[in-house]
N, C-alpha and C positions, 0 to 999 in steps of 0.2 A: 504493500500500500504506500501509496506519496502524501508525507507529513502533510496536512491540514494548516497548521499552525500560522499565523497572520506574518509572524515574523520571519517564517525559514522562507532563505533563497536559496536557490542552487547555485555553487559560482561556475562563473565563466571565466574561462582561458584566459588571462590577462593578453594585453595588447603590446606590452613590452617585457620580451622573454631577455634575461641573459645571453638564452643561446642564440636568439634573433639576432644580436649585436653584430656575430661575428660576419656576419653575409655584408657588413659595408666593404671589410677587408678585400671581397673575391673583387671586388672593380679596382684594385690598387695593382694588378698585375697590367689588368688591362686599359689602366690608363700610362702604366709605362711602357704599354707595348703601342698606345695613340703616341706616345712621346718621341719613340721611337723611328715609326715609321712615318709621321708626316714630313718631315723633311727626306726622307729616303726615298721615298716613290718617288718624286720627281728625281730627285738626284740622280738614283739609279738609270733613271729614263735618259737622261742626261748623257749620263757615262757612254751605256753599253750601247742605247742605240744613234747616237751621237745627235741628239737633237739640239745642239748648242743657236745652230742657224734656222730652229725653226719652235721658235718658242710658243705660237699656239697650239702645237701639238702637245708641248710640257703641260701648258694651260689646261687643254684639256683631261691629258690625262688626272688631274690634280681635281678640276671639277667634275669625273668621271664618279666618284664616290660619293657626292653632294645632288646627284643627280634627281631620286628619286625618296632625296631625306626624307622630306616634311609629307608627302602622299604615306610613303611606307614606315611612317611613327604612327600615324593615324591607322593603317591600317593593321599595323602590328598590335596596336594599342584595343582597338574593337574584337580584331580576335581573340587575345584573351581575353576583354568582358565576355565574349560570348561562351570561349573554352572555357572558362574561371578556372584558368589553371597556369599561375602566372610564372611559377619556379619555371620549368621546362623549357618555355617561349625566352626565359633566361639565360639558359643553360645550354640550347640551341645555339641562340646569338653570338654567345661568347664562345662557343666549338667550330662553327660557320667560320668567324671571324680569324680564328687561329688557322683553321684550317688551308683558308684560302689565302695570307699572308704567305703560306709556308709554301703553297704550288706559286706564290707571287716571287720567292728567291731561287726560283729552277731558271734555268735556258729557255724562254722563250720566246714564240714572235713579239712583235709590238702590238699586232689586235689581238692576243693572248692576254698580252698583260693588262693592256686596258681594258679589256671584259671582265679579268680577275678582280681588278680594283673597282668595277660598276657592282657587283656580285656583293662583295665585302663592304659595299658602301650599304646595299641593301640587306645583307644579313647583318649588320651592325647597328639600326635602324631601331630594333626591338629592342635594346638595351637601356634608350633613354625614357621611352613612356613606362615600360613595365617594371624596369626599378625603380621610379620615383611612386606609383602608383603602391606598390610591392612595402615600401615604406611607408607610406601614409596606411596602408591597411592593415600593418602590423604595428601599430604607435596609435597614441589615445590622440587626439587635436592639440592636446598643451604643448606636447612636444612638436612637432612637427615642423615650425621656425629653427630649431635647435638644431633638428636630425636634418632638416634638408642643407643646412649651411654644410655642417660635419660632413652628409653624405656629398657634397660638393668640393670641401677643403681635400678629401679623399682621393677624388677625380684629379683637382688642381697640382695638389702636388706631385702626383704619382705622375701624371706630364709631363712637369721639372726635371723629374728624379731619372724619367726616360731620357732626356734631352742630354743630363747632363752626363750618363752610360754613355750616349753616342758619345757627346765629343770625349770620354774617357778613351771608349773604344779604337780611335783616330787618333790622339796623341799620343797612346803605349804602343801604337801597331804604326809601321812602318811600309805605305799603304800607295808609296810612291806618288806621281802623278794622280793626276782628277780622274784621267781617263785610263789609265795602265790596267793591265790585269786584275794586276793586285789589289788596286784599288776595287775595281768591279769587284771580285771574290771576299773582298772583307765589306762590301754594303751587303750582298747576297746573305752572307753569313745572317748579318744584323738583323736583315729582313725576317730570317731563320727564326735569329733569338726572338724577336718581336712575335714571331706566330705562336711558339714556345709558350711565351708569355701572356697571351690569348687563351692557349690551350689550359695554362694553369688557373686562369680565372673561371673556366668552366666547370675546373673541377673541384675546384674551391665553391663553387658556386651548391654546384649537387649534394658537396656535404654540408654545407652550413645552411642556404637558404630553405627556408617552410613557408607552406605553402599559409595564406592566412584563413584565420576564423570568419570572417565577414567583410565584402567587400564596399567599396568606396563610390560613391558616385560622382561624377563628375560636379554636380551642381551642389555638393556635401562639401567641396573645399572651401574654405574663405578667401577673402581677397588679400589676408594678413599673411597667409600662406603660403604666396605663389609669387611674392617678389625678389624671385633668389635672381643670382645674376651672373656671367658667365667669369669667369677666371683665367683661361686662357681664351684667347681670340684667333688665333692662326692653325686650332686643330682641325683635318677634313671635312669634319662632321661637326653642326653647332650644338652649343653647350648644354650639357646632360643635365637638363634637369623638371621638378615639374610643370613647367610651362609648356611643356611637349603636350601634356595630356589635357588640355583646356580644349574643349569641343566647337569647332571650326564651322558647322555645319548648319548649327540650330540658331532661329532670331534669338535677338536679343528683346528682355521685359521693357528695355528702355531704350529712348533716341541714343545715339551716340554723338555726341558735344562735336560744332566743329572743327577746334580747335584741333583733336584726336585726328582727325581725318588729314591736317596739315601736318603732324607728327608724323604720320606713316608715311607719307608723302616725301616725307625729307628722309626717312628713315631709310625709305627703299633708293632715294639717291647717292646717301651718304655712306650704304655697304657694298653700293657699286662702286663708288670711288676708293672706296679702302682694297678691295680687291682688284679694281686697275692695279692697284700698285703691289700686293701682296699675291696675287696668280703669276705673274711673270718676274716675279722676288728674286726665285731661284738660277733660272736662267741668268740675272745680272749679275750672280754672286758666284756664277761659274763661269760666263764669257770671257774672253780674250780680253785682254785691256785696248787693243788696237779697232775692237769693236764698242768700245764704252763701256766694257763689264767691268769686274774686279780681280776677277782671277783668283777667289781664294781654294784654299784646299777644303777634305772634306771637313778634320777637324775646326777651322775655322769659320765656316759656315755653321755648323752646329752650335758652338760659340754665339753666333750670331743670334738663333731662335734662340737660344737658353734664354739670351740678357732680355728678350721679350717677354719673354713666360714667369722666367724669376722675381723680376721688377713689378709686373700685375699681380701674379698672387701674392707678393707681399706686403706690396700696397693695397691691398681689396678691402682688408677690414678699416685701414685706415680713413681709404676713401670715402667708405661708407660715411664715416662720422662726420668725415668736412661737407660732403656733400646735404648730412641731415641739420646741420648748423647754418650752412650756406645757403644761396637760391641754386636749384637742380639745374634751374633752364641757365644761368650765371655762366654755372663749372659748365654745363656742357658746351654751352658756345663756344668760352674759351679754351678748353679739350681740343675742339674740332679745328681753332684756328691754330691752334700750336702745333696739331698733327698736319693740316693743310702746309704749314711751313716747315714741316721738318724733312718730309716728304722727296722734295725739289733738291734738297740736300745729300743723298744718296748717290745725284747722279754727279756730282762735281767733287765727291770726297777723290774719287780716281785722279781726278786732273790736279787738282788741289795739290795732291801728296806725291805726284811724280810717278804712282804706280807700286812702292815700297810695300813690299807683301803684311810686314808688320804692320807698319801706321796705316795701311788701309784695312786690316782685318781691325785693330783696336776701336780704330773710328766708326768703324760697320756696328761695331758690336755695343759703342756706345750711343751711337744714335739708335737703335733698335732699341736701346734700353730702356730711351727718353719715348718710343714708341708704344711701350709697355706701359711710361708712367701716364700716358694721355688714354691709354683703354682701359685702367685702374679707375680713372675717373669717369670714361664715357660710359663704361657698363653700368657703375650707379648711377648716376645721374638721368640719365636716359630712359630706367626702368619708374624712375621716382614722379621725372615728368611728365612719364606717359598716364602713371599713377596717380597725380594728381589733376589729371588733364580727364579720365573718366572716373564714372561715379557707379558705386553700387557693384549691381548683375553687372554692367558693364567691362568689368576689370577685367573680367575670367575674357573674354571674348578678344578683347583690346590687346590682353599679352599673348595668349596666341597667333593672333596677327602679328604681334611685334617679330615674333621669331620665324613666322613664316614668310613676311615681308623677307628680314635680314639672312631670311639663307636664299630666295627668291635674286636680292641684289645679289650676295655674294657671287654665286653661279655666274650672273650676267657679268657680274664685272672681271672675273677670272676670263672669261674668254675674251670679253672684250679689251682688256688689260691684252693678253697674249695677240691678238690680233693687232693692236696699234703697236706694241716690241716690235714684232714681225715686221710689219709696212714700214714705218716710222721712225724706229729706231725707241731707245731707252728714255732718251732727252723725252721724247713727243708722249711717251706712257708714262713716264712722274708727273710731268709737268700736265697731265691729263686729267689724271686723279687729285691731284690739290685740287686742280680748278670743278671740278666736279661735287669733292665735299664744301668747298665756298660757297655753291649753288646749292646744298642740303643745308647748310647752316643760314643760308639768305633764307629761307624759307621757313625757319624757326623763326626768326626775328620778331615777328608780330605776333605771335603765338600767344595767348593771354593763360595763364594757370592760377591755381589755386595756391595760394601762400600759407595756409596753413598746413601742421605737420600730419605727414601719412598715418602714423595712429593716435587717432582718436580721444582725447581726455574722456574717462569711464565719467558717467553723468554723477554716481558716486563720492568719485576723487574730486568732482568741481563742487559738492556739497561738504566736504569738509576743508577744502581749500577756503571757503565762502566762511564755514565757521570759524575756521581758526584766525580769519581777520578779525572778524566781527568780536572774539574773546581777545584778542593783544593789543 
């Protein structure tokens, strides 16, 4: 018989296990294997099949992985609502992903490789709705701010911590030439390692993650929720987190302000202009110096992405604060003009310095750095603005535009980027892209927003704020 009594409850499985904890771990392989390979795929393409003089092809293959992001998050993300069976679609992704890295370090053709990399761009896809969903349905809503930063710092640093293997890897190794053998066979390797590394996140994954007690609905998350922000800015694939899973499809209960509509607007210009100049990056950091590139090696290039990645996630929390002290819209214009200007600076560090393999690697590495510290500041601010630019229902709707926008630009401006290298030369693609994000940021200018701060005084806290005047 089932106790009567007014007071017995049966408990339920709590929502935050110890042993749950340990499933953030299994994404720290696999974002050192993102670390890893996103400067190598082109690289590699670079090398072996000598595309130095045809840099939309680099382009390409770089936006070959981004092709089908934002469709197949969505529809990763529906299938398991409909499997409800989100470990596996986990567990998959990150074995896909290994797997197809590791056929990516074999001898193959050139349409081999860029099909492998469209493949891995799509089975990589399910990683970011179904573990951020996977967390919010295993954590009570208190947490959730806490756990999605953590499960974020996790992703960020383990990118660093890849970046900075490679260029260990290429300073201990003696790897010759950009394009010598050697050099090809010790990227090949890495690519290896990186799939490895993939492979160990899947199976990290199968023993640590559970499946959860009750699942999340989309219109269950709050808007306090979903303001995480990205941390690295130059990996394949955009930032893992839950903003992916905000429902694209369905109206919204409320207008959308029209301010928001002129955000997105600039938003989708100003990721095109960042990736003019960030699709055809690689190509200038391995060209001849006789064709306007720089000529570094590989460990020096790698060098380069690190001082990006390391300088943003180290600045992220910081940003955060000056940004919620400060006006968002303020930081972010002056963000944009300071990266608009640092940009144009790339192409004359060669000429400048005579060609000197050192002062132009240190130079690269430090203006990349100063490139990190302006997307420290434009990832919060940008998220805050957009945040206080809509209201309510609106938010959930508004941020997943924001990211569907920003990988929409990205794509266009990576090829379009590699297309003006191609024609144009390097001079005509920097000086492309400043002028491009001017014309995202002109377009912010008249933007009107909310000045007061993203969370809200509890009606509570303003009633004893009220007394404690009224009594001193």
């Amino acid at each position: 018989m089932e106790p009567t009594h007014p007071n017995f409850k049966i408990p339920t499985p709590p929502l935050r296990r110890s042993s749950s904890d340990l499933w953030f771990l299994s994404y720290l392989p696999l974002a050192l294997s993102d670390g890893l390979s996103t400067p190598l795929i082109p690289l590699l393409a670079i090398a072996h099949y000598g595309l130095t003089s045809k840099p939309f092809v680099v382009t390409a293959i770089i936006a070959a992985s981004t092709v089908f992001e934002v469709p197949c998050m969505i529809l990763w993300g529906n299938l398991s609502d409909r499997v409800r069976h989100r470990k596996w679609f986990l567990v998959g992704s990150f074995a896909a992903t290994g797997a197809l890295l590791l056929l990516m370090s074999l001898p193959i053709s050139i349409g081999n490789y860029f099909l492998l990399n469209l493949a891995e761009g799509i089975a990589s896809a399910a990683g970011a709705p179904i573990g951020t969903v996977l967390l919010l349905e295993t954590r009570t809503k208190r947490w959730w701010a806490r756990d999605i930063g953590l499960f974020g710092l996790v992703s960020g640093l383990g990118a660093v911590l890849g970046l900075a293997l490679g260029s260990v890897w290429f300073l201990l190794g003696a790897t010759g030439a950009f394009s010598s053998a050697a050099a090809q066979l010790a990227m090949r390797y890495l690519i290896g390692v990186s799939g490895v590394l993939a492979l160990a996140s899947a199976g990290m994954a199968t023993a640590w993650v559970e499946e959860p007690h009750a699942l999340v609905h989309r219109w269950e998350i709050g808007d306090e929720h979903i303001r995480a922000n990205g941390v690295i800015e130059r990996m394949r694939r955009t930032r893992r987190r839950v903003l992916h899973i905000v429902e694209l499809t369905k109206g919204l209960p409320a207008p959308v302000p029209r301010g928001e509509y002129a955000f997105l607007a600039a938003l989708l210009v100003m990721s095109i202009g960042f990736q003019i100049f960030y699709g055809p990056l690689p190509v200038f950091l391995t060209a001849p110096l006789f064709s306007g590139g720089a000529a570094l090696s590989q460990q020096w290039i790698f060098l380069v992405y690190l001082s990006s990645a390391a300088t943003s996630t180290g600045l992220f929390y910081h940003s955060g604060l000056a940004v919620e002290r400060a006006s968002p819209k303020g930081v972010f214009i002056l963000s944009l003009l300071a990266r608009s200007a640092l940009i144009p600076i790339f192409v004359f560090v060669p000429l400048l310095l005579g060609g000197k393999l050192l002062a132009d690697s240190v130079a690269l590495i430090a203006l990349n750095g100063l490139m990190g510290v302006t997307w420290a500041f434009l990832s919060t601010a940008s998220t805050l603005f957009l945040l206080r630019l809509a209201r309510g229902p609106a938010r959930g709707k508004a941020l997943g535009w924001y990211n569907a926008l920003a990988g929409l630009g990205g794509l266009a401006g990576t090829l379009w980027g590699g297309l003006l290298y191609q024609e144009y030369g390097v001079r005509t693609a920097f000086l492309s892209a400043a002028v491009v994000i001017l014309i995202g940021t002109l377009i912010l200018v008249p933007i009107r927003y909310h000045h007061n701060p993203f969370e809200p005084v509890p009606p509570e806290a303003l009633g004893r704020r009220a007394g404690h005047k009224l009594g001193g």
